[in-house]
C-alpha positions in Angstrom: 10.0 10.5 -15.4 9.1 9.7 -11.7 10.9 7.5 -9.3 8.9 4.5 -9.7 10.4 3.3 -6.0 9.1 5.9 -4.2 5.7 7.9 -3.5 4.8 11.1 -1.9 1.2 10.5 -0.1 0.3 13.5 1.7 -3.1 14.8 3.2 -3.3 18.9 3.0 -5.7 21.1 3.7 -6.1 24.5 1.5 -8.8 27.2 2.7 -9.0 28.8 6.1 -5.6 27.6 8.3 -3.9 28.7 11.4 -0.7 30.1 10.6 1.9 32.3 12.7 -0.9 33.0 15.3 -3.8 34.2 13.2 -6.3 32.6 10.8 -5.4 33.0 7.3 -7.1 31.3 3.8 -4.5 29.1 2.2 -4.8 28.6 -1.3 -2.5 25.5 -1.1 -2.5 23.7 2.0 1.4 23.2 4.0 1.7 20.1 3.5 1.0 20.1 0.0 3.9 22.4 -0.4 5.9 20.6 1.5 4.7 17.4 -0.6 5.9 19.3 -4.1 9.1 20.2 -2.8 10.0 16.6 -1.7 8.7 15.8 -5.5 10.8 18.7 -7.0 14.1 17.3 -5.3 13.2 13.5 -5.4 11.2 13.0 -8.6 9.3 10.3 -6.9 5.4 10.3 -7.7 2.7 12.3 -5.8 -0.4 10.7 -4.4 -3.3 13.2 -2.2 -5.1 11.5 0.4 -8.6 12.7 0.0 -11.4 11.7 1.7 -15.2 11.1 0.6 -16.7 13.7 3.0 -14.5 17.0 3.3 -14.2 19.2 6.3 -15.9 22.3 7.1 -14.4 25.8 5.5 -14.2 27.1 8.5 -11.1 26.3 10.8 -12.7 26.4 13.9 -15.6 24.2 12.6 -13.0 21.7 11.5 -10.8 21.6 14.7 -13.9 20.7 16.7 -15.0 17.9 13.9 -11.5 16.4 13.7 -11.6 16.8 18.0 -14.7 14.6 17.6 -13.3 12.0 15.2 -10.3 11.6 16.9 -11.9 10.8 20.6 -14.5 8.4 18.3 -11.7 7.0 16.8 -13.3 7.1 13.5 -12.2 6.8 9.8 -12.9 8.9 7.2 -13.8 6.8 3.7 -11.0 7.8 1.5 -11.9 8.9 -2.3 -9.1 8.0 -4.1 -6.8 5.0 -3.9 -3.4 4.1 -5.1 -1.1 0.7 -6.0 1.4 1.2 -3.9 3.2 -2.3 -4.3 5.7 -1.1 -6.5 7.1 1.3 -3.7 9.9 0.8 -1.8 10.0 4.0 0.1 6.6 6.5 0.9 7.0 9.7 2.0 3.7 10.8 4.7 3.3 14.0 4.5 0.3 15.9 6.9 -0.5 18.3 9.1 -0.5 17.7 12.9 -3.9 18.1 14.2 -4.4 17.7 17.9 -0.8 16.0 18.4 -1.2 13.4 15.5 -2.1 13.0 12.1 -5.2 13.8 10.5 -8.0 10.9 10.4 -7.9 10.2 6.9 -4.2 9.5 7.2 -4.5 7.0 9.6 -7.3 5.3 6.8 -4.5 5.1 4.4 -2.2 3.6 6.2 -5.2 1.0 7.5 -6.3 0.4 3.6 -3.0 -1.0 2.5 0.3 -3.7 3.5 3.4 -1.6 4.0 5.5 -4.9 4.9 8.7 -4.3 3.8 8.2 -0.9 2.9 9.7 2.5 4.5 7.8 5.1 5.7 9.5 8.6 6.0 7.2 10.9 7.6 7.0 14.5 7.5 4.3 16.9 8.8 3.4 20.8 9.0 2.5 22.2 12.2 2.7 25.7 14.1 4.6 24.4 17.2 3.2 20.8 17.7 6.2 19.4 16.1 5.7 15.3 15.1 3.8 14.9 18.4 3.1 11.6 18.7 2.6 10.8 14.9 5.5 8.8 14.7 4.4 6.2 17.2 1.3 5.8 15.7 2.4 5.1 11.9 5.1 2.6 13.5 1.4 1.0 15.9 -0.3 1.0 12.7 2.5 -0.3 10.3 4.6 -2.8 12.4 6.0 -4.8 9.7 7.3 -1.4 7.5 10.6 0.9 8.8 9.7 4.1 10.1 12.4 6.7 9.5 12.9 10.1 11.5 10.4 12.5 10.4 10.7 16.1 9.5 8.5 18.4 11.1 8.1 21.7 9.3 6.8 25.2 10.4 3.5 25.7 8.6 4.1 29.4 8.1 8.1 28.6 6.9 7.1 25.6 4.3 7.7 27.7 1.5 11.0 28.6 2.4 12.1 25.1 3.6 13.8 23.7 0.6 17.2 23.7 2.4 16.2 21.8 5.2 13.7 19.2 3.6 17.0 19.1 0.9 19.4 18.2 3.8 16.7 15.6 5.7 16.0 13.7 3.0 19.6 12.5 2.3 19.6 9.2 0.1 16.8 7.9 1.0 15.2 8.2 -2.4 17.6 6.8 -5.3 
């Protein structure tokens, strides 16, 4: 039975990543990963942020579209949806592309009210860290609580159980 206070919303990207300096095809995405071991160790629910109009295959081709969208400032239509009023706590899990989140998270967290609600974000990256994702949920989501993220090491996700064990504390009881 899943913790009905809290919710694991995650964006992920499977297919052709960069990881550890070289292009490799991903058959699960980081983040997901990282998304099913919160789940594993929290039992909260698990909700994918997908959006209408996916990326290119290609890495490359996607680093230059998400480039584009994120000087456009644009915002991908999101195909799925999710009730989230009967969470107290979310977990954001995504990669960090170009020193942020990905596009379609920052639709999410447009397309509903987190008043009241916490936000505990945690991204995959290789070397970006948070970068300046942090700031932007807490721009986009004044009236929720942020809480320190966890930024894991795209290539080290499947072996991060300890630390994601240790960061997220009590936060979901």
């Amino acid at each position: 039975m899943s913790n009905s206070k809290c919710l694991i919303a995650y964006y992920s990207r499977a297919g052709n990543n960069y990881v550890g300096g070289a292009i490799v095809n991903l058959p699960v995405g980081n983040t997901e990963v990282a998304a099913h071991i919160i789940q594993q160790l929290t039992d909260a629910a698990l909700f994918k942020i997908e959006t209408v109009k996916q990326y290119p295959a290609d890495y490359y081709e996607t680093t230059e579209v998400s480039k584009k969208e994120l000087r456009q400032n644009f915002r991908p239509e999101l195909s799925v949806h999710v009730d989230i009023s009967e969470y107290e706590v979310i977990y954001l899990g995504y990669p960090n592309w170009w020193g942020t989140m990905p596009l379609a998270v920052f639709s999410f967290l447009e397309e509903y009210d987190f008043s009241g609600k916490t936000i505990v974000p945690f991204c995959t990256h290789e070397g970006s860290g948070l970068g300046r994702s942090e700031s932007d949920i807490r721009r986009l989501c004044p009236a929720a609580t942020v809480s320190r993220g966890l930024a894991i090491v795209g290539g080290s996700v499947r072996s991060a159980e300890e630390p994601i064990r240790k960061w997220l504390g009590l936060q979901c009881r």
